[in-house]
C-alpha positions as CSV (number, residue, x, y, z in Angstrom):
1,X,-14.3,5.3,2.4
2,X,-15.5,8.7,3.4
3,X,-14.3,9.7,7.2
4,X,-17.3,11.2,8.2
5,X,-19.4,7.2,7.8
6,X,-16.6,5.3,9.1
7,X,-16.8,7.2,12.6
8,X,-20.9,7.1,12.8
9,X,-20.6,3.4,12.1
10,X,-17.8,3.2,14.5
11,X,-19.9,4.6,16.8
12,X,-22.9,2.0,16.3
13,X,-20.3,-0.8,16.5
14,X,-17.3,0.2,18.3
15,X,-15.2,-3.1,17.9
16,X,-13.2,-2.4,14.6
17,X,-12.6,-6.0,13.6
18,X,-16.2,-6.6,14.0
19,X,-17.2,-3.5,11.8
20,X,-14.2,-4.4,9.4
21,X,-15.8,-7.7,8.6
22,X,-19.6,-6.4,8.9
23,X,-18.4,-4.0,5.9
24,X,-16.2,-6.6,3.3
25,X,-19.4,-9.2,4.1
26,X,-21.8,-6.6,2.9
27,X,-19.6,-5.5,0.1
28,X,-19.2,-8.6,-1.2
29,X,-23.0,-9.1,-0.5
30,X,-23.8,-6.0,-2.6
31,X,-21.0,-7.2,-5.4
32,X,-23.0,-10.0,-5.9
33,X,-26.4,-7.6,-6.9
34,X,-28.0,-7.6,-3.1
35,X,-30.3,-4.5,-3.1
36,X,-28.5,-1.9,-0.7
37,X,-31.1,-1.2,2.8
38,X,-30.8,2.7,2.2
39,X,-31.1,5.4,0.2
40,X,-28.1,6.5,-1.4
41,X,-26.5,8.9,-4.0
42,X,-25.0,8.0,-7.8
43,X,-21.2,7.5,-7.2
44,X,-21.4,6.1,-3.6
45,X,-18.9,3.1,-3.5
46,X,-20.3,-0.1,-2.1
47,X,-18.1,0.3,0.9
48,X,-20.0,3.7,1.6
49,X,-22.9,2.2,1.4
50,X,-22.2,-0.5,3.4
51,X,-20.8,1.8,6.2
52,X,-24.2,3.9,5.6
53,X,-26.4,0.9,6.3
54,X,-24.7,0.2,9.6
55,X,-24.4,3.9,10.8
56,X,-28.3,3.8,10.3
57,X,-28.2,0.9,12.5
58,X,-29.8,-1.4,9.3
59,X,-27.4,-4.1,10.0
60,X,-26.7,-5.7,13.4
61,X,-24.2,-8.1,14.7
62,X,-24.9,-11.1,17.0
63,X,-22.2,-12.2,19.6
């Protein structure tokens, strides 16, 4: 996971057990063939991707 997406993400959700399970949901989500919500570049791990979506605010949380 690249530094730089886990601190804008962390910023959108600041509880870390929240985001940790926001993120292995939508990898597995995306594991499965789920069309990722953003743009992204070849090479991007689903993890990335996963933390892009959230720093963009694509996914939200209900608690």
């Amino acid at each position: 996971m690249k530094a730089d997406l886990v601190k804008a993400a962390s910023e959108v959700i600041p509880n870390q057990q929240i985001l940790v399970n926001m993120i292995s949901r939508r990898v597995r989500q995306l594991c499965l063939g789920h069309r990722p919500l953003v743009e992204f570049s070849p090479g991007l791990g689903h993890a990335d991707i996963a933390l892009t979506e959230i720093a963009n605010k694509k996914l939200t949380f209900e608690s």
